[in-house]
C-alpha positions in Angstrom: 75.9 62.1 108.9 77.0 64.8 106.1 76.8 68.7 106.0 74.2 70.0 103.6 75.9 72.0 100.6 74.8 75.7 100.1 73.9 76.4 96.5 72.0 79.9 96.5 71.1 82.7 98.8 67.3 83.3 98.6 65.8 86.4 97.0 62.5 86.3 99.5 62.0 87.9 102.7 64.6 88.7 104.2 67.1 87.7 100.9 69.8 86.9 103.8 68.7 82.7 103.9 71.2 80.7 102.8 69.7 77.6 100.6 71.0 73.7 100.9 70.7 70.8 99.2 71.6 67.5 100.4 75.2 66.5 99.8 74.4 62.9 98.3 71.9 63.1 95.8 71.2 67.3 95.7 68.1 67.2 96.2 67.3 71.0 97.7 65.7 71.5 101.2 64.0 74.5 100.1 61.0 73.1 99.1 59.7 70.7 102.2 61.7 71.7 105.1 64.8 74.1 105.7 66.6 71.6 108.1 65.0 68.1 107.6 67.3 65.8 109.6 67.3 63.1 106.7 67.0 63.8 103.0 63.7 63.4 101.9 64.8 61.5 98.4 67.1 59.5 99.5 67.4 59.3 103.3 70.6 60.2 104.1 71.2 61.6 107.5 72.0 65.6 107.4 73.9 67.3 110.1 73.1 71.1 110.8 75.1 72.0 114.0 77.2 74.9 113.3 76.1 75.3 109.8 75.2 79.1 108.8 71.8 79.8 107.7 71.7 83.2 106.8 74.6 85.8 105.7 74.9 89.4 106.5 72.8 92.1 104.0 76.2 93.2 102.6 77.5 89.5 101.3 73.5 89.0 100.3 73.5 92.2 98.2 77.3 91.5 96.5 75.9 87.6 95.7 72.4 89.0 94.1 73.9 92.0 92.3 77.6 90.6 90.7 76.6 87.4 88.9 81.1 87.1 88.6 81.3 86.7 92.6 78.0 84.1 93.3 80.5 80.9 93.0 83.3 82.5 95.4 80.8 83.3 97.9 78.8 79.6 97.6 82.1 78.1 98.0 83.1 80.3 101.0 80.3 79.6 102.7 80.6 76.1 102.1 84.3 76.1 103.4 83.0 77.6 106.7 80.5 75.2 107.1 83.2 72.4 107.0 85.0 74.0 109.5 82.7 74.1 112.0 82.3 78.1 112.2 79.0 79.9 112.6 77.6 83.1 112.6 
């Protein structure tokens, strides 16, 4: 079982959802299910306890208005997701 990896946060509805692709083959989740418990390409099995799926409006707004801080704040997000926190 593997974390998904965050890559983006969404610009729809409420532009707070966090989106994740699958950690083997990065194929994204977006598309036919937000927390599929295998990978639809290639079948790996994806773990989703304690992994955050949405960020507060402040951290959404900094990611979709400075294009310099979008990597920092992926990788954050990513680094809490391997340590088990969640919000």
């Amino acid at each position: 079982m593997k974390i998904p990896i965050a890559y983006n946060i969404s610009q729809w509805g409420s532009a707070t959802e966090i989106l994740y692709c699958c950690p083997n083959c990065e194929t994204s989740f977006s598309i036919l299910g937000k927390r599929n418990k295998f990978c639809y390409n290639c079948g790996i099995e994806i773990q989703w306890h304690n992994v955050l799926l949405n960020v507060d409006k402040d951290i959404a707004e900094k990611y979709h208005n400075n294009y310099n801080e979008q990597k920092e704040i992926i990788l954050n997000i990513n680094k809490k997701n391997m340590g088990g926190t969640n919000k």
